[in-house]
MDTraj code that builds the backbone (N, CA, C; nanometers):
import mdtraj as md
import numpy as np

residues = "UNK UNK UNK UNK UNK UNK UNK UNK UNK UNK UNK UNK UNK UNK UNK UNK UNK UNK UNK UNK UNK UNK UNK UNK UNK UNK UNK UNK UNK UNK UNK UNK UNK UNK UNK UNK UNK UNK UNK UNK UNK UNK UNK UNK UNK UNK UNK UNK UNK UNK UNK UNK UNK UNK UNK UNK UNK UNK UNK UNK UNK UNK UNK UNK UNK UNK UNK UNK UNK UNK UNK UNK UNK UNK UNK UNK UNK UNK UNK UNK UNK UNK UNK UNK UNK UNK UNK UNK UNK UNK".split()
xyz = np.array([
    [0.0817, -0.1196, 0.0000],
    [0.0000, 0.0000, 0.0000],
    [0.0859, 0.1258, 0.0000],
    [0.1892, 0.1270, 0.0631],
    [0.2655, 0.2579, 0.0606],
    [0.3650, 0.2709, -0.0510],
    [0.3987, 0.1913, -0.1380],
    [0.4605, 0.1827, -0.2752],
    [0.4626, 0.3011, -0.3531],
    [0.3348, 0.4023, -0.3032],
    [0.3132, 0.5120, -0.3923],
    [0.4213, 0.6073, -0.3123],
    [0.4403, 0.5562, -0.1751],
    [0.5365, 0.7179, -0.0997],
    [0.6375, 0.7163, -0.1498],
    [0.6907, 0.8182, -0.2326],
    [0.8223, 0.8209, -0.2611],
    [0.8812, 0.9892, -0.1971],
    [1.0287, 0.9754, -0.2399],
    [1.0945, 1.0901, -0.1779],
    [1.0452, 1.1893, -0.2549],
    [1.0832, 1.3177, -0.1657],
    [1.0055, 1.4462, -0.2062],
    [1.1069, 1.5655, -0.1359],
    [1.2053, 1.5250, -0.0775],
    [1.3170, 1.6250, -0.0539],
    [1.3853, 1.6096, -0.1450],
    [1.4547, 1.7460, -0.1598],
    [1.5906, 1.7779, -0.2483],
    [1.6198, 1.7165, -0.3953],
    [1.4756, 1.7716, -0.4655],
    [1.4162, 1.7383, -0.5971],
    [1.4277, 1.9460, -0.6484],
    [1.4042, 1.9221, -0.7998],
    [1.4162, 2.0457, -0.8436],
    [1.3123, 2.0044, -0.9996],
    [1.2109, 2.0954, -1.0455],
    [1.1345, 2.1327, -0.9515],
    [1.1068, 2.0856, -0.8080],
    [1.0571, 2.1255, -0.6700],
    [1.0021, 2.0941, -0.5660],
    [0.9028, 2.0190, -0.5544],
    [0.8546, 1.9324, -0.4538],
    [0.7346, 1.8527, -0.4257],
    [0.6530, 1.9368, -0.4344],
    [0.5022, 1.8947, -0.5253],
    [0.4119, 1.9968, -0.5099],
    [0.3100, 1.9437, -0.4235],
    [0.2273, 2.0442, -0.3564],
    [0.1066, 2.0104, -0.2809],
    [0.0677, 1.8711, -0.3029],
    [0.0235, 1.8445, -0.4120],
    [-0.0387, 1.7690, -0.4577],
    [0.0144, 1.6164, -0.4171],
    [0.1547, 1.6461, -0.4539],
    [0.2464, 1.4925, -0.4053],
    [0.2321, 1.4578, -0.2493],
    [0.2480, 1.5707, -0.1950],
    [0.3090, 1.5563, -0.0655],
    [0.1615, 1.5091, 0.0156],
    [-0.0110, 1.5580, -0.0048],
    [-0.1082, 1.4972, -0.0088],
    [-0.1269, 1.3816, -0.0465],
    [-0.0657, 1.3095, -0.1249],
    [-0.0499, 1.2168, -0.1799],
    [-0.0073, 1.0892, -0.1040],
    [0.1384, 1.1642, -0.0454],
    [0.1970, 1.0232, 0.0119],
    [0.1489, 1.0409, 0.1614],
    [0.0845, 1.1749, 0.1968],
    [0.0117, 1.2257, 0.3633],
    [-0.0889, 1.0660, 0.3555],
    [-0.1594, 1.0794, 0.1819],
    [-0.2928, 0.9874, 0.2608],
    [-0.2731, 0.8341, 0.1875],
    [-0.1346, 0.8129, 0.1419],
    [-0.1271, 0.6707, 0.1900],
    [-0.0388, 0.5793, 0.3071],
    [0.0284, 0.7217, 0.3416],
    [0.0764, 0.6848, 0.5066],
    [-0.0732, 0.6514, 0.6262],
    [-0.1296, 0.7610, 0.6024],
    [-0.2685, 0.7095, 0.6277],
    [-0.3563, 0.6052, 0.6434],
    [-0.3468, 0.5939, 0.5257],
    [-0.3942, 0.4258, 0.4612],
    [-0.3321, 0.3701, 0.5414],
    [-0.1873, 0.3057, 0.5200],
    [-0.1412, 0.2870, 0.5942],
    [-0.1704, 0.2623, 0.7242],
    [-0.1261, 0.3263, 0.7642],
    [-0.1582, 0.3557, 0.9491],
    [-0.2935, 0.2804, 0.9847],
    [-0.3927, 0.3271, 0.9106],
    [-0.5129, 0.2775, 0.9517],
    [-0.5702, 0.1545, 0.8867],
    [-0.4625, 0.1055, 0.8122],
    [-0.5438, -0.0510, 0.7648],
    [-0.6484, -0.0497, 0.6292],
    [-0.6898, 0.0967, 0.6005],
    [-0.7784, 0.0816, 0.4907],
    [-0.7852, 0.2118, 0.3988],
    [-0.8106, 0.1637, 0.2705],
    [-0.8138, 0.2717, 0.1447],
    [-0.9503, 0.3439, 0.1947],
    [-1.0121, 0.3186, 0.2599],
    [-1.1535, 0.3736, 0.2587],
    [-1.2073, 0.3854, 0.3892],
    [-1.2021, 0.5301, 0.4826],
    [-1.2737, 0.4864, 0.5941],
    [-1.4201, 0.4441, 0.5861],
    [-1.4739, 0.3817, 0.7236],
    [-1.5955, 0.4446, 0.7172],
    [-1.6694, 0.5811, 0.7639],
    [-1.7805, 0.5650, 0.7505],
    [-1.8740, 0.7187, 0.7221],
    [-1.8326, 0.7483, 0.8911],
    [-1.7889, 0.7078, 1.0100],
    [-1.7930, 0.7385, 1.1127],
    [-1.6864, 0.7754, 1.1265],
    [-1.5672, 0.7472, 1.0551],
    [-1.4267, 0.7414, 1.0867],
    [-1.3568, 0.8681, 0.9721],
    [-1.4297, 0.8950, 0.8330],
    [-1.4365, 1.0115, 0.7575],
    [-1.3332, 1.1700, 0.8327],
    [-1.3792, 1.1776, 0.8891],
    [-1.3525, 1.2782, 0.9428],
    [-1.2080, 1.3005, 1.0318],
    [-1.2126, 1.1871, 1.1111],
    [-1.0526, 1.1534, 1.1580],
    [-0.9425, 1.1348, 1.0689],
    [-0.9842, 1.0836, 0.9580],
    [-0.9327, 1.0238, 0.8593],
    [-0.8640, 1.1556, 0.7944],
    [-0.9849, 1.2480, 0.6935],
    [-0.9194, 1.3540, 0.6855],
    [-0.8630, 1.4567, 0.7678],
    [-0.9103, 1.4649, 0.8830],
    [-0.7952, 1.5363, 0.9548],
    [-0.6456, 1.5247, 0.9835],
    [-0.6327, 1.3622, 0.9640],
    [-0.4629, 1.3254, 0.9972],
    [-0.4062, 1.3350, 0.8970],
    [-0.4888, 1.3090, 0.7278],
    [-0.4520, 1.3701, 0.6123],
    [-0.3882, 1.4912, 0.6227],
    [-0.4812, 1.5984, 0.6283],
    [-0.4253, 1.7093, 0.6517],
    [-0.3323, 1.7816, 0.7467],
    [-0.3650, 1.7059, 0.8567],
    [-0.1803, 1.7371, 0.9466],
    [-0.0747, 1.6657, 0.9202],
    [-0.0745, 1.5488, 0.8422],
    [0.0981, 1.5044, 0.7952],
    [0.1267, 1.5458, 0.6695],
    [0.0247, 1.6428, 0.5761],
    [0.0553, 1.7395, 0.4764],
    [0.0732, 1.8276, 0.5493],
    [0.0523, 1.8702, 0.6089],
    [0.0715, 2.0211, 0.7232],
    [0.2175, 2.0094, 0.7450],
    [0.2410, 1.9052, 0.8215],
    [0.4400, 1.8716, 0.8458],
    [0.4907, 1.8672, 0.7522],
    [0.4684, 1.7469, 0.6546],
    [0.5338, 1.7320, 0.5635],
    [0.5848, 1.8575, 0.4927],
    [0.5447, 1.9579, 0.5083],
    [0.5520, 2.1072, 0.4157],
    [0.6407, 2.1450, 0.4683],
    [0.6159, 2.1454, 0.5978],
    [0.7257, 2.2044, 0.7427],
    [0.8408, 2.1509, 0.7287],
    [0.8696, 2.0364, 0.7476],
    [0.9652, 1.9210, 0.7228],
    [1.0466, 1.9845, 0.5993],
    [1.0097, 1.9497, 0.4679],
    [1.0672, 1.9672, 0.3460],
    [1.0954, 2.1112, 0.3305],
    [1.0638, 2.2509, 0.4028],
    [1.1055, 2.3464, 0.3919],
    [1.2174, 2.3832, 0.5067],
    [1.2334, 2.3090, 0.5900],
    [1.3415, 2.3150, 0.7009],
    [1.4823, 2.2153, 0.6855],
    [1.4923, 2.1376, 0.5841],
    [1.5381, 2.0458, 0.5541],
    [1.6510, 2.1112, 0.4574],
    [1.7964, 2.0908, 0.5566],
    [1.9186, 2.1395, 0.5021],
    [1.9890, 2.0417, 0.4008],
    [2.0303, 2.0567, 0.2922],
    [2.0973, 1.9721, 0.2571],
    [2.2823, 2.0370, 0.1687],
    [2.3448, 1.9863, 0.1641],
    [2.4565, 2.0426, 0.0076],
    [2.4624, 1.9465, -0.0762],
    [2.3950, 1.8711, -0.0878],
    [2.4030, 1.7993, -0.2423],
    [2.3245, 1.8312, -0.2994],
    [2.3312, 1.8355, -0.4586],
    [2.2199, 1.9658, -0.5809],
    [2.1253, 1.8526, -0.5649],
    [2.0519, 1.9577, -0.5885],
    [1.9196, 1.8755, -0.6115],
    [1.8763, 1.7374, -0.7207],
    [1.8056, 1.6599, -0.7261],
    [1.8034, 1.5472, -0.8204],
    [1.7120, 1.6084, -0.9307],
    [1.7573, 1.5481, -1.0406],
    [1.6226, 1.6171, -1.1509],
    [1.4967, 1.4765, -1.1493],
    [1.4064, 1.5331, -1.1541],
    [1.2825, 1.4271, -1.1766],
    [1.2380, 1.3262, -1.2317],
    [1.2868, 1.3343, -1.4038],
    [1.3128, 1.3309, -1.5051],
    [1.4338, 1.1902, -1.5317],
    [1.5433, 1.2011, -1.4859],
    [1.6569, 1.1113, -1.4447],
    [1.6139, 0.9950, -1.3428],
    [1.5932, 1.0762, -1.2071],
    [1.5195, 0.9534, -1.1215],
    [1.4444, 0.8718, -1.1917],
    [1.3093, 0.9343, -1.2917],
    [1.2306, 0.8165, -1.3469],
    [1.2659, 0.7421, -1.4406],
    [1.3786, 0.7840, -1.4887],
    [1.4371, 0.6911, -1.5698],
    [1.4932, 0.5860, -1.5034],
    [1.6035, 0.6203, -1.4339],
    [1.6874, 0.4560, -1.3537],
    [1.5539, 0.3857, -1.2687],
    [1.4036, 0.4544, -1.2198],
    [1.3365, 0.3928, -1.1758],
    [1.2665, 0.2849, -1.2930],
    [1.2824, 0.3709, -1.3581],
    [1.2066, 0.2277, -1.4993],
    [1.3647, 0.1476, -1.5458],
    [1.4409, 0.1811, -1.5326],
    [1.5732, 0.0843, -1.5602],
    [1.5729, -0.0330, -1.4592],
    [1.5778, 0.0213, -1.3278],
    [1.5633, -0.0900, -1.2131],
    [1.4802, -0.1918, -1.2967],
    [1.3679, -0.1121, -1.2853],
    [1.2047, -0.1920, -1.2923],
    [1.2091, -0.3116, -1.4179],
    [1.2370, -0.2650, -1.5376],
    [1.2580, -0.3100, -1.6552],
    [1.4037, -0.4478, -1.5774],
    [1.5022, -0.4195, -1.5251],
    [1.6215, -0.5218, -1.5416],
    [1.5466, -0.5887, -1.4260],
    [1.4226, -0.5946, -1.3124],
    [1.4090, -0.6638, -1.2319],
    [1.2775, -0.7443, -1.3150],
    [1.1737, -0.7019, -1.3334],
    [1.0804, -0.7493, -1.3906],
    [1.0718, -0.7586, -1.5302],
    [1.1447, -0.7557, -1.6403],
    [1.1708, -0.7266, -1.7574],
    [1.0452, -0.6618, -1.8017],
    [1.0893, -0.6596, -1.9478],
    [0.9754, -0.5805, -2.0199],
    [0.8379, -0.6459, -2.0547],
    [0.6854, -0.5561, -2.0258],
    [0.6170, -0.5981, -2.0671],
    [0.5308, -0.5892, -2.2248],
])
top = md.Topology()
chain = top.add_chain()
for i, resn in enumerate(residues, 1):
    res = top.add_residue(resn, chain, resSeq=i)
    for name in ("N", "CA", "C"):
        top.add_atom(name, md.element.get_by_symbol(name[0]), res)
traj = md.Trajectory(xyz[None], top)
C-alpha cells in the first residue's frame, strides 16, 4: 500500500502540494489498515490527512541539505531501468 510514498526532498522542480497529499494519505492508509474509511471514521481520517501534509511542508522546507538537487526526469528513468532489469519488459 505505501509503494506510492516516494521521496520528495531535495528534488528540483520541488514537491508539489499535490504529491506531498499524496503520500500524507497513503501513510494514512497505511496507518489505519484501509483505502476507505468508514462514514464514522471520515472525518478523523481527513484530519490526519491534513496534518501530515501540514508537516510534511514544514519538514521539506526546514530540511538542510549540500548535495544539488536530483532532476525528476533522471530519477524516473533509472526507476524504470531498475524496474525493466528486475521485472523485464512488458
Amino acid at each position: 500500500m505505501c509503494r506510492n510514498i516516494r521521496t520528495l526532498a531535495n528534488f528540483e522542480p520541488p514537491a508539489t502540494t499535490d504529491e506531498i497529499e499524496a503520500a500524507a494519505l497513503q501513510y494514512v492508509r497505511k496507518v489505519a489498515g484501509t483505502t476507505h474509511p468508514s462514514r464514522a471514521n471520515e472525518e478523523a481520517f481527513a484530519r490526519a490527512v491534513a496534518a501530515i501534509t501540514a508537516q510534511t511542508h514544514l519538514l521539506l522546507d526546514e530540511l538542510v541539505t549540500t548535495a544539488p538537487p536530483k532532476d525528476r526526469e533522471v530519477e524516473a528513468a533509472k526507476a524504470r531501468a531498475r524496474n525493466e532489469a528486475r521485472f523485464g519488459s512488458r
